[in-house]
PLY file of the C-alpha trace (Angstrom):
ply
format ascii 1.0
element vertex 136
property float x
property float y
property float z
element edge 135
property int vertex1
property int vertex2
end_header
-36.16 -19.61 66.28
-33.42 -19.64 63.63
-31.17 -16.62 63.56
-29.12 -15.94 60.95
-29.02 -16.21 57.15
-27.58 -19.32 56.32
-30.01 -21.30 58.92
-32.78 -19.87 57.36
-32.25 -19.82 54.05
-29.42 -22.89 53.16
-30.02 -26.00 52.88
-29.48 -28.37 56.16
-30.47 -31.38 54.15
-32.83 -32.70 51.94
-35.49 -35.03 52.01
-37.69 -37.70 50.43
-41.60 -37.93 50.33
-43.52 -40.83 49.98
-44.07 -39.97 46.40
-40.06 -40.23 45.73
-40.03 -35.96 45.65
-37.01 -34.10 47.03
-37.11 -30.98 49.19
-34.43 -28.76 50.65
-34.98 -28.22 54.15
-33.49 -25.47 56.50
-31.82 -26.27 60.04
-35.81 -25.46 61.39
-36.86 -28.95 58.80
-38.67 -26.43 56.53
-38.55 -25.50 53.60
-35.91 -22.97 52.99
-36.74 -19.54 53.77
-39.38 -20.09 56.65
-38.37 -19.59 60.02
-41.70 -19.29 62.20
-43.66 -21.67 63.65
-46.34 -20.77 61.57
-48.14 -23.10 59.57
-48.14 -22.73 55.81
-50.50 -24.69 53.69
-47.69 -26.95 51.46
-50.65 -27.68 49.31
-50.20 -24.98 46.94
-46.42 -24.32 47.34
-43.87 -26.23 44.64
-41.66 -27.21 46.91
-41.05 -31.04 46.09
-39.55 -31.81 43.08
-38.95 -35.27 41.52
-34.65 -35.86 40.89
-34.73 -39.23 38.78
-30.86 -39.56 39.15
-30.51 -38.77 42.48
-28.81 -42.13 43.32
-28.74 -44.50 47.33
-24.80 -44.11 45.44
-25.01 -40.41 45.55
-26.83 -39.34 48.70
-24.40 -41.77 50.77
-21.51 -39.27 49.16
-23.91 -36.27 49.89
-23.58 -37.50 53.31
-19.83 -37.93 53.37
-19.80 -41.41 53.73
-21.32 -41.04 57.00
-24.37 -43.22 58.07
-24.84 -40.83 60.72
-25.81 -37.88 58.54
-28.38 -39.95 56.97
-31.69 -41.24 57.35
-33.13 -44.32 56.14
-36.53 -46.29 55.55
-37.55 -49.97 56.49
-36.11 -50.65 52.89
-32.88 -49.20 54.01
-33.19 -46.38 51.33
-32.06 -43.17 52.18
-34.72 -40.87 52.64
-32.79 -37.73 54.25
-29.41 -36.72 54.07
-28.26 -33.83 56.18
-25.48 -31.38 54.85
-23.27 -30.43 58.32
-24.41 -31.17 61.97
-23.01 -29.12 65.22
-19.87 -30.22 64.68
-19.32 -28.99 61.05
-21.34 -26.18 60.67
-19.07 -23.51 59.37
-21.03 -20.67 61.32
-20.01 -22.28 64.58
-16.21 -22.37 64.34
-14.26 -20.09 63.40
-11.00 -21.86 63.89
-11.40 -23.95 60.86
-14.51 -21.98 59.10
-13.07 -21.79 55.83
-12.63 -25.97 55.54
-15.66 -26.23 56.56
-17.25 -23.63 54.28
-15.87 -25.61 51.41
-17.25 -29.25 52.52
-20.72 -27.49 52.78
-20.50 -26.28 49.36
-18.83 -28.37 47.61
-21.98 -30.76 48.14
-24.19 -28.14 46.68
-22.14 -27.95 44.00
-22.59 -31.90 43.87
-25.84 -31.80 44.13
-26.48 -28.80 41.98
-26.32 -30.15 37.97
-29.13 -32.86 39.06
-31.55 -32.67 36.86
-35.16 -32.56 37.62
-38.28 -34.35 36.16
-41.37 -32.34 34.45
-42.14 -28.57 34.95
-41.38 -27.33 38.15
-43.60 -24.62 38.13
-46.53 -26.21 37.61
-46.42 -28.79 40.09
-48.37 -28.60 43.12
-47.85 -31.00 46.01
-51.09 -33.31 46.93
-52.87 -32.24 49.98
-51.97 -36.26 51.09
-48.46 -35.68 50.83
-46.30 -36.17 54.26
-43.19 -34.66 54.52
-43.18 -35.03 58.10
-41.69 -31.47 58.98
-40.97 -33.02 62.26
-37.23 -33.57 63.43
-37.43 -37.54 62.90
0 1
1 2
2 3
3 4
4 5
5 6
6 7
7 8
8 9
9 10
10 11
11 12
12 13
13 14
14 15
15 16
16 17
17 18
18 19
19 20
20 21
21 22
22 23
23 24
24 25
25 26
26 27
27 28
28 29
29 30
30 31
31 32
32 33
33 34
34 35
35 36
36 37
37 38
38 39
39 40
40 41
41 42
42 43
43 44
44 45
45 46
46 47
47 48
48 49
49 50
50 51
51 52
52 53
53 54
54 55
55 56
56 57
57 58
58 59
59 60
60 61
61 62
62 63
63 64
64 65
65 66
66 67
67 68
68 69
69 70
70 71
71 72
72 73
73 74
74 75
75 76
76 77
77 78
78 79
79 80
80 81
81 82
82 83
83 84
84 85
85 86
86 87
87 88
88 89
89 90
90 91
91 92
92 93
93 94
94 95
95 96
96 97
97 98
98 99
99 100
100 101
101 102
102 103
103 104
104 105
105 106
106 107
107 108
108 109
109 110
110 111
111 112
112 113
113 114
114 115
115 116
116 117
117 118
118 119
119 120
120 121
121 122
122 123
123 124
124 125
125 126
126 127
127 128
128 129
129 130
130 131
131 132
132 133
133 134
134 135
């Protein structure tokens, strides 16, 4: 079970559905905010939103350059990125917390003037849709 704050409720990555929708997901691979095991019908959450200029170009630099922090599909898209792992998650070392602090944010801030596509409070993700809220 997660345990603090940013775990729970920053992003550890994002994602891609099979529908070309993006989703933040927290270090659990749910959506931000839920920490349970609990199921939660995604069905009538908005939690997938479509980015139209969310570029391969720009998740590989979401990722730091780093094919290791990525995911990709037998088209050899990227279809996840992930934000820090073990080794650069600011709430595990203190010793250099404060670089690490700003390489986490400073791909939110990146990421964060994307715009999105259509009304984001009115969509509704199909009860098809697979985000797969599994680790791989």
């Amino acid at each position: 079970m997660l345990s603090n704050f940013f775990r729970i409720n920053l992003p550890y990555g994002i994602k891609r559905d099979n529908q070309g929708n993006w989703i933040a997901f927290n270090r659990e691979y749910k959506p931000l905010g839920f920490y349970t095991g609990s199921i939660f019908n995604e069905s009538v959450l908005p939690l997938a939103v479509k980015y139209p200029k969310l570029s391969q170009d720009l998740l590989f630099v979401l990722s730091g350059e780093n094919e290791k922090m990525i995911s990709r599909d037998e088209k050899g898209e990227i279809v996840k990125v992930w934000f820090y792992d073990d080794s650069t998650n600011p709430t595990n070392h203190r010793s250099n917390a404060e670089s690490l602090w700003e390489n986490y944010f400073s791909k939110l801030k990146y990421i964060s003037n994307i715009e999105s596509k259509g009304d984001l409070y009115d969509f509704r993700i199909p009860a098809t849709c697979d985000f797969g809220w599994s680790q791989s």
